[in-house]
N, CA, C and O atoms as CSV, one atom per row, in Angstrom:
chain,resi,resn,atom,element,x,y,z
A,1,UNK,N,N,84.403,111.290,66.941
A,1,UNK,CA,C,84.954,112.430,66.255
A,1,UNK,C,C,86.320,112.711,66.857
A,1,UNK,O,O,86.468,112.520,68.064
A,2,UNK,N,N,87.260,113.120,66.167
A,2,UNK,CA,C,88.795,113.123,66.764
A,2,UNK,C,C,88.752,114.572,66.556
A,2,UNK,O,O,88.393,115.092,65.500
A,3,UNK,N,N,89.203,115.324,67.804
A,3,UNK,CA,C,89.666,116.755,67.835
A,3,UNK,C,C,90.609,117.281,68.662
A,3,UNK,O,O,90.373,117.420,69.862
A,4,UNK,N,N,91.539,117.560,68.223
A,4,UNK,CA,C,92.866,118.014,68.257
A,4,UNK,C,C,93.470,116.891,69.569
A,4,UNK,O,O,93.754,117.263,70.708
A,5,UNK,N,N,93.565,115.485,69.057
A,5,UNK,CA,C,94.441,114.280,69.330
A,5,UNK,C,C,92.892,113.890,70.164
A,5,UNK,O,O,93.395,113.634,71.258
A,6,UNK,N,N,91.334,113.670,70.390
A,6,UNK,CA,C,90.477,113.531,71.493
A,6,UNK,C,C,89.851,112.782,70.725
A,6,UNK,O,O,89.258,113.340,69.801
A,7,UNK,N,N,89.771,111.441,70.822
A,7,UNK,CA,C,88.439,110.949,70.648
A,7,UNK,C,C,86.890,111.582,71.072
A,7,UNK,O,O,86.776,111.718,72.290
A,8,UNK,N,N,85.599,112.020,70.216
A,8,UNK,CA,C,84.603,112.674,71.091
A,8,UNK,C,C,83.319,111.484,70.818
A,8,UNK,O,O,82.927,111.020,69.747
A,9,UNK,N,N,82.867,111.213,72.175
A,9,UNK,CA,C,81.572,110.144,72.332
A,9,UNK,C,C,80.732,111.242,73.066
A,9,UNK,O,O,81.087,112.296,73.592
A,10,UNK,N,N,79.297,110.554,72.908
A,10,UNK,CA,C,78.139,111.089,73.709
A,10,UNK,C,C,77.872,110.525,74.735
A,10,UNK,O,O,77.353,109.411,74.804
A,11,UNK,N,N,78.249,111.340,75.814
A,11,UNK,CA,C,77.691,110.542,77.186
A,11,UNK,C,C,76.785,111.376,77.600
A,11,UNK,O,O,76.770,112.553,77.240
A,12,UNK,N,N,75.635,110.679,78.680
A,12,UNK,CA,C,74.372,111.019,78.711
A,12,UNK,C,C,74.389,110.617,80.156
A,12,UNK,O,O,74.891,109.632,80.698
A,13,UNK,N,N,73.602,111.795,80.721
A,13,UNK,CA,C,73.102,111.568,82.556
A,13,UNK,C,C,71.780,111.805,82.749
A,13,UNK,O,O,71.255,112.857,82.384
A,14,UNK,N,N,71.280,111.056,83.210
A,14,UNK,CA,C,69.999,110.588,84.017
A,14,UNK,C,C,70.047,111.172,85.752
A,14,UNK,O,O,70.881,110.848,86.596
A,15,UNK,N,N,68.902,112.092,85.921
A,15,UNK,CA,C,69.395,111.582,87.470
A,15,UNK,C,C,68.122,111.155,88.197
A,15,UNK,O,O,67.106,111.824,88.009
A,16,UNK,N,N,68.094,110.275,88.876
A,16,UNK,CA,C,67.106,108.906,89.561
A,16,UNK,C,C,67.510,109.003,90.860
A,16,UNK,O,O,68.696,109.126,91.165
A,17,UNK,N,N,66.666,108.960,91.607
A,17,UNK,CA,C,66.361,108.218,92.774
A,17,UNK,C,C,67.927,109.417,93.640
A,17,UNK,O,O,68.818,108.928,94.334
A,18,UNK,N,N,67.840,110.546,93.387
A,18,UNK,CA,C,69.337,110.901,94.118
A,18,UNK,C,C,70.515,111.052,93.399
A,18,UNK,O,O,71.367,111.865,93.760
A,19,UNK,N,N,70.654,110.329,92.386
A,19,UNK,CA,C,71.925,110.232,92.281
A,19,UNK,C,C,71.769,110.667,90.891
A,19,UNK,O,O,70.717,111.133,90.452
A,20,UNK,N,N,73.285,110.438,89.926
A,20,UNK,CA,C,73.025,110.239,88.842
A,20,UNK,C,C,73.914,109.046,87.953
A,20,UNK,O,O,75.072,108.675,88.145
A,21,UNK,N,N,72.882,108.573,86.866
A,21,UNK,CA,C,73.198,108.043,86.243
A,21,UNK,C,C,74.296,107.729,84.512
A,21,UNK,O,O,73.564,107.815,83.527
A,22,UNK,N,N,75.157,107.548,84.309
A,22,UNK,CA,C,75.516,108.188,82.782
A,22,UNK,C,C,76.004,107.108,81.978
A,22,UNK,O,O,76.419,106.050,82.450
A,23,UNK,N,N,75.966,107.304,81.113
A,23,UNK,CA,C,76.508,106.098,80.134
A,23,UNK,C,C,77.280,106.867,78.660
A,23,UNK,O,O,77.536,108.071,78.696
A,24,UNK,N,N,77.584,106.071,77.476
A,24,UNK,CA,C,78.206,106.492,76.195
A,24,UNK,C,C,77.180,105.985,75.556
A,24,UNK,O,O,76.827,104.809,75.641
A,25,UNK,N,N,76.387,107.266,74.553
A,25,UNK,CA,C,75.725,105.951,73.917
A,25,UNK,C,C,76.225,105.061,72.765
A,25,UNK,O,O,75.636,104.099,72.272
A,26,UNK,N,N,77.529,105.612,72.402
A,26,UNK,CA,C,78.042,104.462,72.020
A,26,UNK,C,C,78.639,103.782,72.186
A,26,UNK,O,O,79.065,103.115,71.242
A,27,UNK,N,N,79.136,103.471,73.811
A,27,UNK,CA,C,79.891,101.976,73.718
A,27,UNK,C,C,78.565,101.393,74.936
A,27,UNK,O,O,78.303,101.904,76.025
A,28,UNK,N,N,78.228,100.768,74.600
A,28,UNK,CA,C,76.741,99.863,75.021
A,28,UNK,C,C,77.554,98.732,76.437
A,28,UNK,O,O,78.546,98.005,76.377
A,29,UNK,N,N,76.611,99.026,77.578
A,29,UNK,CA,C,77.278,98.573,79.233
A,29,UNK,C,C,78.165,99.042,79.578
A,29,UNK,O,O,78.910,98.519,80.407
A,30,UNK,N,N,78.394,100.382,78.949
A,30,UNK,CA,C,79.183,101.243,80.149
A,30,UNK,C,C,78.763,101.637,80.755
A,30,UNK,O,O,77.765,101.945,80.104
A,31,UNK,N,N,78.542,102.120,81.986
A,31,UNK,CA,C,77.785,102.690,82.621
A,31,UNK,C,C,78.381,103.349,83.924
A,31,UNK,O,O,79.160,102.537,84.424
A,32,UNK,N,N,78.314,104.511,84.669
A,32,UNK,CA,C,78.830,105.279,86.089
A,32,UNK,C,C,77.454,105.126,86.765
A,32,UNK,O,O,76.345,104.664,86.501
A,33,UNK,N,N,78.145,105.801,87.855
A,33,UNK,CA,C,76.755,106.920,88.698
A,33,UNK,C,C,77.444,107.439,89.583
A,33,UNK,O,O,78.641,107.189,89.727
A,34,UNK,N,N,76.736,108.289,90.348
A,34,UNK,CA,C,77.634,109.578,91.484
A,34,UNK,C,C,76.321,110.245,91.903
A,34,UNK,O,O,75.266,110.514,91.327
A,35,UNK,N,N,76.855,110.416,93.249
A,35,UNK,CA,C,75.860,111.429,93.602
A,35,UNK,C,C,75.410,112.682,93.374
A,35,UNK,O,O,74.287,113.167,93.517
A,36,UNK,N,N,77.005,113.401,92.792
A,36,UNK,CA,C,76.600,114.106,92.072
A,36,UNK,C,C,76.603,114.154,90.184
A,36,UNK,O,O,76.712,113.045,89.661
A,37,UNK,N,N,76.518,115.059,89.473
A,37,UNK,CA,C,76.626,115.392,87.866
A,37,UNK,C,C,78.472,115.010,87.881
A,37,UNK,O,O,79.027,114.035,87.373
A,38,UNK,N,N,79.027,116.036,88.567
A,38,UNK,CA,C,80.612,115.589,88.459
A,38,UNK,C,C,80.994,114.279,89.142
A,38,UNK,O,O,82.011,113.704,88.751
A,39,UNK,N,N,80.327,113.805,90.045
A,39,UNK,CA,C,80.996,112.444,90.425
A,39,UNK,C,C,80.916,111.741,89.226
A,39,UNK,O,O,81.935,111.274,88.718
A,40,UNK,N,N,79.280,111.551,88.471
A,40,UNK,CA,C,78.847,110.494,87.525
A,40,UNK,C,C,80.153,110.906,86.289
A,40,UNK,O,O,80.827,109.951,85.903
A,41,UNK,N,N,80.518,112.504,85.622
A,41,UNK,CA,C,80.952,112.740,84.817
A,41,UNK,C,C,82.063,111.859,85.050
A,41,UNK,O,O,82.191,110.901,84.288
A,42,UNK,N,N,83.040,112.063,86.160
A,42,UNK,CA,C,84.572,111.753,86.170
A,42,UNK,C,C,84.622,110.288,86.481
A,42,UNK,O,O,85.713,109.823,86.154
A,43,UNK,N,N,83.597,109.174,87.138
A,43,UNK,CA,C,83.452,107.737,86.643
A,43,UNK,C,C,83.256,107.653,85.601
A,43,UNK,O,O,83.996,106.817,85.082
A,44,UNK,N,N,82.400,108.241,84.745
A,44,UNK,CA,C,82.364,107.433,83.176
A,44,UNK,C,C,83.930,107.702,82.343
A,44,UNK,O,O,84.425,106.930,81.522
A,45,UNK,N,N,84.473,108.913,82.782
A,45,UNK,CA,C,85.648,109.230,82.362
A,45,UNK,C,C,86.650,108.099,82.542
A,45,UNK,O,O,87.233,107.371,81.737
A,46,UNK,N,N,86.655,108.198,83.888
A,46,UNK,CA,C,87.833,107.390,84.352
A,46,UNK,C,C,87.593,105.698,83.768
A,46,UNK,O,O,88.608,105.108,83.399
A,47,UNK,N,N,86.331,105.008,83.706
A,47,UNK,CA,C,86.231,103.486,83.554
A,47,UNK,C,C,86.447,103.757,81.941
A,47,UNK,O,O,87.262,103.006,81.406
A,48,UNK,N,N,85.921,104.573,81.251
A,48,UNK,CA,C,86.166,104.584,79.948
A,48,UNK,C,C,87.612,104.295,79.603
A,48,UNK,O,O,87.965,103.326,78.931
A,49,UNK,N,N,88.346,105.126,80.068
A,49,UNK,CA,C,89.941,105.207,80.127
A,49,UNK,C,C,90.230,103.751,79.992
A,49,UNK,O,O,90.618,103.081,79.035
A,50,UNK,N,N,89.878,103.404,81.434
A,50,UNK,CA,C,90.384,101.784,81.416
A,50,UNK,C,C,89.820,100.680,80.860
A,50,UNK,O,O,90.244,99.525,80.893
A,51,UNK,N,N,88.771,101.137,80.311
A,51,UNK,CA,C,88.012,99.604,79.276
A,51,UNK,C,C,89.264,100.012,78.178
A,51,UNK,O,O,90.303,99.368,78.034
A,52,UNK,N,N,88.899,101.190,77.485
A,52,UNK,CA,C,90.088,101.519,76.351
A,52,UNK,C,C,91.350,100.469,76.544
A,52,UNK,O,O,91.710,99.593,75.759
A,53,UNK,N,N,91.925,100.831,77.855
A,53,UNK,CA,C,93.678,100.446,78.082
A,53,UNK,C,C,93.762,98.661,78.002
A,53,UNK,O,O,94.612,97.897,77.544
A,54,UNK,N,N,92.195,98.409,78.813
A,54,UNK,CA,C,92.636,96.705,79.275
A,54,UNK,C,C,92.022,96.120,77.602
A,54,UNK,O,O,92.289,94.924,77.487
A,55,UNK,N,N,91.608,96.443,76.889
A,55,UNK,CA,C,91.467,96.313,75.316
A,55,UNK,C,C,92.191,96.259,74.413
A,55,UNK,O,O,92.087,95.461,73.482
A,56,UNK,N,N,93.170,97.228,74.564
A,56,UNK,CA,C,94.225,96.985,74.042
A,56,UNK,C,C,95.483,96.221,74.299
A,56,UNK,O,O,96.443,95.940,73.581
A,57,UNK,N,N,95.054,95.867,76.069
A,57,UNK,CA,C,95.964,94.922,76.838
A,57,UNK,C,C,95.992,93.492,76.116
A,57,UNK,O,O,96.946,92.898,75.613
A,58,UNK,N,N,94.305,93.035,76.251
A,58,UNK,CA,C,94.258,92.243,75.491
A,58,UNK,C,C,94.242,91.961,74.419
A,58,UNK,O,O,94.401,90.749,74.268
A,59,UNK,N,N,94.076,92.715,73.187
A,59,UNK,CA,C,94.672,92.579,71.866
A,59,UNK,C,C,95.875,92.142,71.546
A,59,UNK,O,O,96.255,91.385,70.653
A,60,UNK,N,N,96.553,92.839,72.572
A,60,UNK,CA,C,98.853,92.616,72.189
A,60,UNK,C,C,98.702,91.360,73.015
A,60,UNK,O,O,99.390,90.602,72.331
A,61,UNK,N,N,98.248,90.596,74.068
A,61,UNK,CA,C,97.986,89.303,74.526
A,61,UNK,C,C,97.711,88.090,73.518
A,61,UNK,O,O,98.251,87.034,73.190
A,62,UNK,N,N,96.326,88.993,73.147
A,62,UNK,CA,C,95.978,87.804,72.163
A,62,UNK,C,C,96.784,87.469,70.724
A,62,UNK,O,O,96.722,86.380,70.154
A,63,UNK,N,N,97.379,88.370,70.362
A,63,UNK,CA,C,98.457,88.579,69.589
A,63,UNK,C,C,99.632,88.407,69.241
A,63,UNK,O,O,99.994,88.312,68.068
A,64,UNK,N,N,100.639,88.325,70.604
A,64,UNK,CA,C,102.035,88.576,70.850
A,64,UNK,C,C,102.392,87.273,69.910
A,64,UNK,O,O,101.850,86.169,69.856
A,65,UNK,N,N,103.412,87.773,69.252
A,65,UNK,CA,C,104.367,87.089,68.400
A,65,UNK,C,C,104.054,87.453,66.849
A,65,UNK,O,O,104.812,87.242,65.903
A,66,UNK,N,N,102.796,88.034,66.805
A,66,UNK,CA,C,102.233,88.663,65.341
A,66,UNK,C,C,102.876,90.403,65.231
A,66,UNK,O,O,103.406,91.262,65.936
A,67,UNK,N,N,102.399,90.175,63.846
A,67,UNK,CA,C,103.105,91.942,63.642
A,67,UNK,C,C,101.732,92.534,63.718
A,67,UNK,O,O,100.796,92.149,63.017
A,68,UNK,N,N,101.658,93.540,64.651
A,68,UNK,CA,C,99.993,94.126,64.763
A,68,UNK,C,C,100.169,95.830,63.893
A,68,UNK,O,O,100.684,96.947,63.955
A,69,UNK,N,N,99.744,95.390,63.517
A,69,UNK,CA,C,99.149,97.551,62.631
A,69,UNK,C,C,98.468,98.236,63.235
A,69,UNK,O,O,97.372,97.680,63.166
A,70,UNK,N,N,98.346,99.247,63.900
A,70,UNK,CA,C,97.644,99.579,64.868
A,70,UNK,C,C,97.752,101.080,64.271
A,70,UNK,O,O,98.881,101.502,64.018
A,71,UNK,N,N,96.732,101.825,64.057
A,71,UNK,CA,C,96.209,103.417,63.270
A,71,UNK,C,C,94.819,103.408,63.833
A,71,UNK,O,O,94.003,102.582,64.241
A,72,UNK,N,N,94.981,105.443,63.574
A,72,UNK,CA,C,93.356,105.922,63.948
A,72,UNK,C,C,92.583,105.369,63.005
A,72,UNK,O,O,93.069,104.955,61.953
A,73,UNK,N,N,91.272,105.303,63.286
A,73,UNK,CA,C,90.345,105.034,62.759
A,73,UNK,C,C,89.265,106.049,63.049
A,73,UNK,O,O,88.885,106.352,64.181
A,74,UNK,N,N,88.839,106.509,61.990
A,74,UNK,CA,C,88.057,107.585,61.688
A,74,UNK,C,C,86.276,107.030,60.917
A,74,UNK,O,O,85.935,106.496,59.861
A,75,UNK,N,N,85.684,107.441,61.927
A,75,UNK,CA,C,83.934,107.540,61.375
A,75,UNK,C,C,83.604,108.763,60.627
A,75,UNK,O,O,83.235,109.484,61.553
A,76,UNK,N,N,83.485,109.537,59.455
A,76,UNK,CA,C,83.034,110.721,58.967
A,76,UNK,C,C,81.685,111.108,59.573
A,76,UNK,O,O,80.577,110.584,59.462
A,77,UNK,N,N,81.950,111.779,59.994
A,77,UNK,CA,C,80.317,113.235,60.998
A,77,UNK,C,C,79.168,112.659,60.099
A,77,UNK,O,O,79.451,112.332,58.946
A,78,UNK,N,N,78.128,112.543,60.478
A,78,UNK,CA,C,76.692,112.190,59.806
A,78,UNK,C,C,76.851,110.764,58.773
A,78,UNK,O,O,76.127,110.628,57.787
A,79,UNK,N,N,77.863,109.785,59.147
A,79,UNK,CA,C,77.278,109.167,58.439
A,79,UNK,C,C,76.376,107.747,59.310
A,79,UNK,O,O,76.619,107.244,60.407
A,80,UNK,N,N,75.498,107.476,58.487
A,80,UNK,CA,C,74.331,106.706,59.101
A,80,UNK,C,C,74.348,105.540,59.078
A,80,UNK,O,O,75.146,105.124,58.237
A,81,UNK,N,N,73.710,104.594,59.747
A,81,UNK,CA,C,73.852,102.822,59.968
A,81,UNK,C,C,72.942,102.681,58.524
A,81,UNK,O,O,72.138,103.488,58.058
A,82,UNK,N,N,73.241,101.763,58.158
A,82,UNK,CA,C,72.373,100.859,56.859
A,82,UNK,C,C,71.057,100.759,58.137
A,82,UNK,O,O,70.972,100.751,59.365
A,83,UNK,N,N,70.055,100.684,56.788
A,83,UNK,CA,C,68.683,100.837,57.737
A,83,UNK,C,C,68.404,99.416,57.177
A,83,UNK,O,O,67.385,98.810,57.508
C-alpha cells in the first residue's frame, strides 16, 4: 500500500527462546531478530532497505546499455490471489 510517498508491508514478530523474531509476510526469507521488539523492528527495517537498493543495483547491471522504465507499481487494497 503506498502512503504519502511509503511503501506499507506486514511485518510480523515472534518472540522465542529470548529474543525476537520478525519477518514481511510478503517478501518470503526475509527475516531479523533482536533481543529486543525494537532491535528485531529496526533489522527488518534496515535489511529491507538494502535488499530493495542491491535489487535495483542489480537490475541497472543487468541492464546497462538498455533504456529501463522504471514507475510505481500499485496492488489495489483487498485484491486476492487466483485460488
Amino acid at each position: 500500500m503506498m502512503e504519502q510517498g511509503k511503501l506499507a508491508f506486514t511485518a510480523v514478530y515472534l518472540q522465542s527462546n529470548g529474543e525476537y523474531i520478525g519477518f514481511v509476510e510478503e517478501l518470503p526469507s526475509m527475516n531479523s531478530r533482536g533481543r529486543t521488539l525494537h532491535e528485531a523492528r529496526e533489522a527488518l527495517q534496515n535489511l529491507a532497505a538494502e535488499v530493495f537498493a542491491e535489487e535495483r543495483r542489480k537490475t541497472t547491471l543487468a541492464h546497462a546499455g538498455n533504456a529501463l522504465v522504471r514507475e510505481p507499481f500499485f496492488i489495489p487494497a483487498g485484491l486476492k490471489a487466483a485460488a
